[in-house]
N, C-alpha and C positions, 0 to 999 in steps of 0.2 A: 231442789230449787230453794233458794233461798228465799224467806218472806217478802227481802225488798226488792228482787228479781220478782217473786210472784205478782205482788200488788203495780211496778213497772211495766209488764206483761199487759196485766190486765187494764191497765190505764190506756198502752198504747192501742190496746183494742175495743176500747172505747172512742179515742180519737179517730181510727180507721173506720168507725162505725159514724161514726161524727161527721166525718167528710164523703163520706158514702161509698167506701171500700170494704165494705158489709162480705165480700169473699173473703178479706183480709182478716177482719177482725172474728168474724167462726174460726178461721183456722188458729189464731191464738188463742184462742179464747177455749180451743179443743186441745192445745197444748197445755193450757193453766190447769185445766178438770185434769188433766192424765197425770202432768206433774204435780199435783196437787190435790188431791183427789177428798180432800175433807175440806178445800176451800169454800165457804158461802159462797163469797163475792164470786168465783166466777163461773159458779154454777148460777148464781142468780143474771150474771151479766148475758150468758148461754144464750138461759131463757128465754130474756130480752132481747137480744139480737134475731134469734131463729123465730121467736114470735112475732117480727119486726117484719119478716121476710116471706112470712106463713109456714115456716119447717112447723108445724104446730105436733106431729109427734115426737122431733128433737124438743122444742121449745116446753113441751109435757115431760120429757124423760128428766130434762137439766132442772129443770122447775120442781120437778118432786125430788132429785136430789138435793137439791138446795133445802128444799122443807124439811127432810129426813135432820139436815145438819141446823136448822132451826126453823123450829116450828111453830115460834111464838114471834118471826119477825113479820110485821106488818104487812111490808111489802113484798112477799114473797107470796103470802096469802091472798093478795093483791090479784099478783102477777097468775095464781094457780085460778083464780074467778074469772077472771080474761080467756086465759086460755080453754077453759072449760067453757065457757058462754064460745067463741069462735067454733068449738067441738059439735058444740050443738047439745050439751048436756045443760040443761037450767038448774037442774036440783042442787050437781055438784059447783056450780059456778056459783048460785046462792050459800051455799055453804060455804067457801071459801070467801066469799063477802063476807057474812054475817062475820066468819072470823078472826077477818082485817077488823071490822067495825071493835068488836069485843075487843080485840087486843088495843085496837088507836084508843080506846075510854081507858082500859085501866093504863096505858100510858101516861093519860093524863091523869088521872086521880092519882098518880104517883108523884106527878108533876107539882101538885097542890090546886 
């Protein structure tokens, strides 16, 4: 798949997600991870969608693949605290706060 098939993919399963075709948009969204399979974006979009819905061990699976392929984005770190707190786990949901917070600072001290 091409990058700008990939990222159209992923867009139109955002929109599908947008207007509340949440079937529609996991099944894209399980076509961009297959054909794409180092993509962030739509492991991170997965995520979001299946933790939207409560899949919360899809929404764990796509959510750690996404970290594996950055591990220093904010909101993925984010997204891993959420789902970990919905788990019932506080330690590891604190942990993935703490390392959204730590990453959003030196964001911005990079910022000036």
């Amino acid at each position: 798949m091409m990058p700008d098939e990939l990222q159209t993919l992923i867009e139109d399963a955002t929109a599908d997600y947008a207007v509340g075709d949440t079937s529609e948009a996991l099944r894209k969204l399980a076509q961009a991870t297959t054909a794409a399979p180092s993509s962030f974006e739509a492991w991170h979009a997965l995520a979001e969608v299946s933790f939207s819905v409560r899949q919360l061990d899809e929404a764990l699976r796509a959510a750690e693949h996404a970290h594996a392929l950055q591990p220093d984005d904010v909101f993925i770190n984010t997204t891993l605290s959420r789902i970990w707190m919905e788990r019932g786990d506080k330690a590891k949901a604190e942990h993935f706060g703490a390392q959204a917070k730590i990453k959003s600072w030196k964001e911005q001290l990079k910022q000036g």
